[in-house]
N, C-alpha and C positions, 0 to 999 in steps of 0.2 A: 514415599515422599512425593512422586508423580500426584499432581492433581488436577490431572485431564479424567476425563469418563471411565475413558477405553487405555488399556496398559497393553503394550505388542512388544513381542520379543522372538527377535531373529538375528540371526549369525549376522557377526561385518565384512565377512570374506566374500559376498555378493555372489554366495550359491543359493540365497535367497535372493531373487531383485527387487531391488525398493519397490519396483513400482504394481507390486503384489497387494502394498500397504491401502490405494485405494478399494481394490474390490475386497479387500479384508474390513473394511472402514464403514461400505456398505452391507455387508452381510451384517454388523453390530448397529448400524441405521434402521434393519430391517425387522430389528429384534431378538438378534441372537444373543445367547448368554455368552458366548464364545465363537471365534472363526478358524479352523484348520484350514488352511492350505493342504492340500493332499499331492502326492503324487502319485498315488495310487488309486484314481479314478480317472474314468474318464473326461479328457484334455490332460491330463494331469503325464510327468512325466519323471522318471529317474534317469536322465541320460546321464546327469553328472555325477553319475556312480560308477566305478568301476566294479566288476564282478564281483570281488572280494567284500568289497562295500556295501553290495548290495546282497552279499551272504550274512555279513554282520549285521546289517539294519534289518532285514527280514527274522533272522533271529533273535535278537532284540523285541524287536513288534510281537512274535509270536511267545516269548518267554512273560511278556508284560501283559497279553490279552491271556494266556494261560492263570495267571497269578491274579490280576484284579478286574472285577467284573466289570467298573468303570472306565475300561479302555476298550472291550470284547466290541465296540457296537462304531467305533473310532479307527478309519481305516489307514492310518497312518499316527498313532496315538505318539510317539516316541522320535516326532521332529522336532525341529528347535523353531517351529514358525506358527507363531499362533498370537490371538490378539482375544483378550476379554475382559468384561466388565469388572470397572476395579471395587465395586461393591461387592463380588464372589469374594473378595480374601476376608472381608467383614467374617470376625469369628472362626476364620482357618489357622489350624494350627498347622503350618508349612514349617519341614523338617529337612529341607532336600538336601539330596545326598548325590555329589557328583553332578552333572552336564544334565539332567532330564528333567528341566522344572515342571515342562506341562504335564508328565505322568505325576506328578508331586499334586498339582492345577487338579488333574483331573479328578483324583483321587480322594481328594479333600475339601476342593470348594462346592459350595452348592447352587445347581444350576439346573434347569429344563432344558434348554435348547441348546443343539451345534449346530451352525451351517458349515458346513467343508467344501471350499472352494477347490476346483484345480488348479495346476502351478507347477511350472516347468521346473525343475532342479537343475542349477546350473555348474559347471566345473569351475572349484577354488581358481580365485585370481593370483592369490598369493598362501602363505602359511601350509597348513600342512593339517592334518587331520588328528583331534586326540584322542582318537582310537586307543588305546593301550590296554595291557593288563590289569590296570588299577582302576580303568577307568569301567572295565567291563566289571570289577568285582563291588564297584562302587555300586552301581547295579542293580547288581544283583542285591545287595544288601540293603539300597531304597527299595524294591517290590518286598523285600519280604519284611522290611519296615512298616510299609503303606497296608502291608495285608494285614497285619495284624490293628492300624486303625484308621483303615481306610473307612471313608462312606461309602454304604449302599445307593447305587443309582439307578434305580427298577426303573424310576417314569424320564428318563432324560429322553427325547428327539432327537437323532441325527437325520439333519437333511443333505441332499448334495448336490450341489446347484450344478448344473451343467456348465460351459465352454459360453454357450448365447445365454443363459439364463442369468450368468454373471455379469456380461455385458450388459447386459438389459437393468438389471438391479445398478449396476456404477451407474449409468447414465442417470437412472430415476432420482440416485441420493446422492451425484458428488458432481452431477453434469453444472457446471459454473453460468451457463445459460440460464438455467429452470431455476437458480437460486438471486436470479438481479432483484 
């Protein structure tokens, strides 16, 4: 029902920070089909993970690039912070199952390029995390969904802008000077 360009979706508990939303805004300026935020590159950060967390999400990441080829090249494919062009869902058949839309995204829409920014992960303000059993088996049962009709993405582009590369790209497409 959004009828902007670009559709973004990220957690409200502000272990994403809003203010991620500009250099996501330019990477889609720049011509990507899509933007990850990573915290698994470098500038990129998981502090706001506790151990455990970041034994579940690492498993998770690795259970999902094992199962569908469309994540394998995606260094954080299974966070909740990503923003892309709302022409990809043109013709997707989106079935998601459980808390993981962009492995659903990734799986099924059709795209050429990601740029993946870095992006510090920060610790919940408030709520609490819904990690659970159901939510892990949900899961599992979206990959082996998606495997069975997911898309092949043999020609997608992942680029990964660095820490200055990002800064450099915000200024050129969202700096409010260079737009009077």
């Amino acid at each position: 029902m959004a009828d902007g360009d670009f559709l973004a979706c990220m957690d409200a508990d502000l272990q994403h920070p809003p203010a991620i939303l500009r250099p996501m805004y330019a990477a889609m300026l720049s011509g990507a089909d899509m933007c990850i935020p990573s915290r698994l590159i470098k500038g990129g950060s998981d502090g706001g993970l506790n151990i455990v967390r970041k034994f579940v999400s690492g498993t998770a990441r690795w259970m999902g690039k094992a199962a569908l080829s469309s994540l394998r090249n995606v260094s954080d494919p299974t966070s909740g912070l990503f923003m892309f062009r709302k022409e990809m869902l043109n013709g997707a058949e989106l079935k998601p199952i459980g808390w993981k839309i962009m492995v659903e995204v990734l799986a099924m829409c059709d795209y050429s390029l990601i740029v993946e920014i870095p992006y510090e992960f920060h610790d919940r303000n408030s709520g609490e995390s819904k990690i659970s059993k159901k939510v892990t088996l949900q899961y599992i049962e979206q990959l082996m969904n998606l495997r069975e009709r997911g898309i092949k993405h043999d020609s997608v582009i992942v680029t990964r802008w660095s820490p200055d590369f990002t800064k450099a790209m915000v200024k050129k497409y969202c700096d409010p000077e260079k737009n009077k």
